[in-house]
Structure formats: structure tokens, C-alpha cells
N, C-alpha and C positions, 0 to 999 in steps of 0.2 A: 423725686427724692423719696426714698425710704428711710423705716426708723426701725428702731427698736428700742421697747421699755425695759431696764430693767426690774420685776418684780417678785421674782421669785422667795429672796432673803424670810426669814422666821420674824423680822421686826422685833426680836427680842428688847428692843430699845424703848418700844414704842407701847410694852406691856405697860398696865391692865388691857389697851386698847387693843392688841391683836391677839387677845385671851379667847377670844369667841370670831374673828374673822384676819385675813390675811391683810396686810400694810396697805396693799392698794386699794384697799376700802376703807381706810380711816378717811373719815371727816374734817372739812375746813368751812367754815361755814355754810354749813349744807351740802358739799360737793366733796365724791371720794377723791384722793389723791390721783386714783387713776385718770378718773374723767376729768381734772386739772390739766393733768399730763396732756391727755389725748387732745385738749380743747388747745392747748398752746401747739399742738404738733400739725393741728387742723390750720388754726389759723395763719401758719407759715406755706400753706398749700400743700400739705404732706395727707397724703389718706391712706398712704400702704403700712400697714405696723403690725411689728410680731413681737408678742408680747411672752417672756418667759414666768411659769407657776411653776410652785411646789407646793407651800406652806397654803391650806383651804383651795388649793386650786379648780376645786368643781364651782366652789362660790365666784370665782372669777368669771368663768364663763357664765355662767347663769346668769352675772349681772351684765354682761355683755349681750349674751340672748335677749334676755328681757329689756335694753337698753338700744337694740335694734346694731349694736357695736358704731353708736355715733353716727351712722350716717359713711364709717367705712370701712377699708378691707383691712380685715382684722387675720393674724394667723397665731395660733399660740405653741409655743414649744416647751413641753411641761417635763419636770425634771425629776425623775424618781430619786433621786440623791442632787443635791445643790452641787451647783458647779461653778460656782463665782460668777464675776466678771467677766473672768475673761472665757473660761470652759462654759457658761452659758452660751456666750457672742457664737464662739465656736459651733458648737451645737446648732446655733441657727441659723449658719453660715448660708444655708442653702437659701433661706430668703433673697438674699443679698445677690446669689449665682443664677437662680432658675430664669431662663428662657423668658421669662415675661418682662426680668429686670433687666435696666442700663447696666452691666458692669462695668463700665468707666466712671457713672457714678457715683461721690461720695455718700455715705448716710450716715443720719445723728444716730446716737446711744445715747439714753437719756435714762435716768435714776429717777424711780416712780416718787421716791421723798424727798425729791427737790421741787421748791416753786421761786422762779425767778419771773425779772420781765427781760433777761441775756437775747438780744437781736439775734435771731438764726440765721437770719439772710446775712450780716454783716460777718458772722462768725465764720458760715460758706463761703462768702466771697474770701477773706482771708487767710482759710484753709485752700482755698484756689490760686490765690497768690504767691502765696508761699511751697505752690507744689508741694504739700506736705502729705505725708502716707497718715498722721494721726496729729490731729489740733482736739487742745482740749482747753476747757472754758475755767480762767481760773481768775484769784482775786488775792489783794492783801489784806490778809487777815489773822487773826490768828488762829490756829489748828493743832489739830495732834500729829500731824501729821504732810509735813510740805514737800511738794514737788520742786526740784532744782531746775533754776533754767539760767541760761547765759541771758546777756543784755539785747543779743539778736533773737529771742524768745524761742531757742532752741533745747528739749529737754535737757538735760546732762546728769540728775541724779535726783535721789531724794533725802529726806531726814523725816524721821520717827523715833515715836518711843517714848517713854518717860526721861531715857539720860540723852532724847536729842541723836540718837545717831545719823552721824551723815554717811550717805553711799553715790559716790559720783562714779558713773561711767564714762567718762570721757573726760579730757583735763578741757578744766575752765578757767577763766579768769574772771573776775567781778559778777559771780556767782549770786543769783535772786532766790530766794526761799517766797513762794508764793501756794496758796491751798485752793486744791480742785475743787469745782461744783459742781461736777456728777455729770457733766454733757460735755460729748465729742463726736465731732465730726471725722470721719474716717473711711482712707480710700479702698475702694474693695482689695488694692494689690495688699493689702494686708493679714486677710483673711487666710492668705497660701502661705504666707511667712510666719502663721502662729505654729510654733512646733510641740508648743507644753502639751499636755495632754491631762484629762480629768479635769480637778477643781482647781482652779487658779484663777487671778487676780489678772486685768488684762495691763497695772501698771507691770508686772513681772515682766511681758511680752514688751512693752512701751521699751523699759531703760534695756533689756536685751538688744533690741533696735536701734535704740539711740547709739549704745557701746559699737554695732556694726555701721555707726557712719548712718544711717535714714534718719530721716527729716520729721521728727514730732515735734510740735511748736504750740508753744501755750499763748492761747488770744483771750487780754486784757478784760475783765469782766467788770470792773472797779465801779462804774460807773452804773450798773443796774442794780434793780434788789435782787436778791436771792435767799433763801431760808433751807436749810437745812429740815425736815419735818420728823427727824429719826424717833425725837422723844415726844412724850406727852405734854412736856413745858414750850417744846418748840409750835407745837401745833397748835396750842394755846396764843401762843406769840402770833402768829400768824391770823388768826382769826382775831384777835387785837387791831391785827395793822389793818385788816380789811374792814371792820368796824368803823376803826379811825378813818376810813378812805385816804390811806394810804396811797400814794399814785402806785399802783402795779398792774397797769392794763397787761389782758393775756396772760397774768400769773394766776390771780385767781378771780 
């Protein structure tokens, strides 16, 4: 299986701290976000990862250089202009196509300022179950920001914003409002059906998808930790919990 980080973003959330280096090198008790990342994506058996920069991205590699890139095959696809979610993914499409890789199989996408302890193998196996083209890892919580899904955990729309808007593509009945956690497993036939082009968001491509009948299905995260690291209160929080010994084997 392969992955991909996203880390390209400015971190503007995450300012003082990405004032002098890019997000994937903030600190959690000693350890950058990225090498959290990399260490959860290791221990799931994963070692092929392409990692997208913009924002300090020479500092990226260097710590990758000097860090020997963990022990493995590292590729990075760096972005003279930020290209989202989803115009990143795109971009590094070829990871995912080239001759070395399974293209029947699925790989994670994984948000460098998230730390969870969310099962990847279980998350897999039920992105396989479910024949689905895009599973993403979501939780009830509260957010700015929910993803709609039916009671068969089938996408169908979102709601955002300050006044709550809701946008269903597809008619549902007993409709769940539940908020992403920055990881999805997704099958390569997706990669040819993104048609947006430039910067975008890869939920844009999701409910486009969903509204055409494909199968994106959100799998139940409720049960593990997860953190958000956007801001400088959350990373605080987090090296809290790790103090605490918090139970979060493999997050951090």
C-alpha cells in the first residue's frame, strides 16, 4: 500500500509557530508532525510515501535528508502555487500509476496535522468491503464544517459556514451530519475521474461523485483519539495528553 501526506498548506493557523519553518515540522513532544505522521504510516506496513511542499519546502527535505527519510521510500511533489487537496492528490497522481505500483490498489491520504490512533488496517478492510472508490475517516463531533451521509454511510452532501449551509447531492432520507479527520483511503479508479483542474479541494470531486451514483462511504472513527494540530492551543493540547499518558499508541 501507498500513501500520501498532505503538507504542503501555509499553517497560517498554526502562526507564531510556522513563522520561521513549515507545519510539518511543528513539534509534539519532541517529534515533528511529519515524523508522527510517517511513524503511524510505518507501522501500518506502509514505506512508499509522496509527500507534497510549498510553504519552507527545502527545510522539508533537508530534514528528510538528514533523517535518512525514516528508514523509507520517500518521493516529494512540491508545488510552485498551492493546489489543495484535491489539485495536490492530482499532481501526484503518477505515484499512485507508475509501473512499480499495484494499481488496483487502494492508498491512504493522510493530513500532516492530524494525530490519531484510527486502525488503518480496519479502515482498509472496510474501504474493501464496501467496494468503495473513496472511504474517509470521520467522527461525531462538533465542526465547522460536516460531511452528510445516509444511515448505509454513503456520502450525500455537506453543511458549512457560519449560517449552516446544507448541500445534498443526492436525495437522502435520515441524513447524519458527522466531521472528517483528514484520512482516506481511496481507490486508484479515482484518480482518472478527477476532472477539476488547478486548486481544489478533493471534497469538491467527492460529492461531484457521489451526485454521479459512486460509492464514497464514511467509516466510523468514534472510538479512537484523534486531534486536530491546526493551531498552537491544539498542539499544546496534544502534548498534554501525551504527558498525561494518554492511551494513544502509534499517534504519538
Amino acid at each position: 500500500m501507498r500513501a500520501m501526506i498532505l503538507a504542503a498548506g501555509l499553517g497560517t493557523r498554526l502562526r507564531p509557530l510556522t513563522e520561521n519553518r513549515p507545519k510539518a515540522l511543528v513539534e509534539v513532544g519532541g517529534r515533528t508532525l511529519l515524523e508522527i505522521t510517517l511513524a503511524r504510516l510505518r507501522s501500518f506496513g506502509i514505506t512508499d510515501v509522496i509527500i507534497n511542499t510549498h510553504h519552507f519546502a527545502e527545510m522539508v527535505r533537508e530534514y528528510l535528508e538528514s533523517n535518512k527519510n525514516f528508514g523509507m521510500n520517500i518521493a516529494i511533489s512540491h508545488e510552485e502555487i498551492l493546489l489543495d487537496s484535491g489539485g495536490g492528490l492530482k499532481k501526484a497522481a503518477y505515484f499512485f500509476l507508475e509501473k512499480s505500483a499495484n494499481s488496483e490498489e487502494p492508498f491512504l491520504l493522510h493530513n500532516v496535522d492530524v494525530v490519531s490512533t484510527i486502525d488503518l488496517g480496519r479502515m482498509l478492510q472496510f474501504h474493501n468491503e464496501h467496494q468503495a472508490l473513496a472511504t474517509l475517516a470521520v467522527q461525531e463531533r462538533k465542526t465547522s464544517r460536516y460531511l452528510l451521509f445516509q444511515l448505509d454511510s454513503e456520502l450525500c452532501g455537506r453543511q458549512s459556514g457560519p449560517d449552516s449551509t446544507v448541500e445534498v447531492v443526492r436525495p437522502s432520507k435520515n441524513v447524519q451530519a458527522l466531521a472528517f479527520c483528514g484520512i482516506h483511503v481511496i481507490s486508484p479508479h479515482f484518480l482518472s475521474m478527477t476532472t477539476e483542474e488547478g486548486a481544489f479541494s478533493i471534497i469538491t470531486s467527492y460529492l461531484r461523485l457521489a451526485a454521479q451514483g459512486q460509492k464514497l462511504v464514511g467509516f466510523r472513527a468514534d472510538e479512537y483519539y484523534w486531534r486536530d494540530l491546526g493551531t498552537p492551543e491544539n498542539v499544546a493540547r496534544a502534548a498534554e495528553d501525551l504527558q498525561q499518558r494518554v492511551k494513544i499508541p502509534h499517534a504519538l
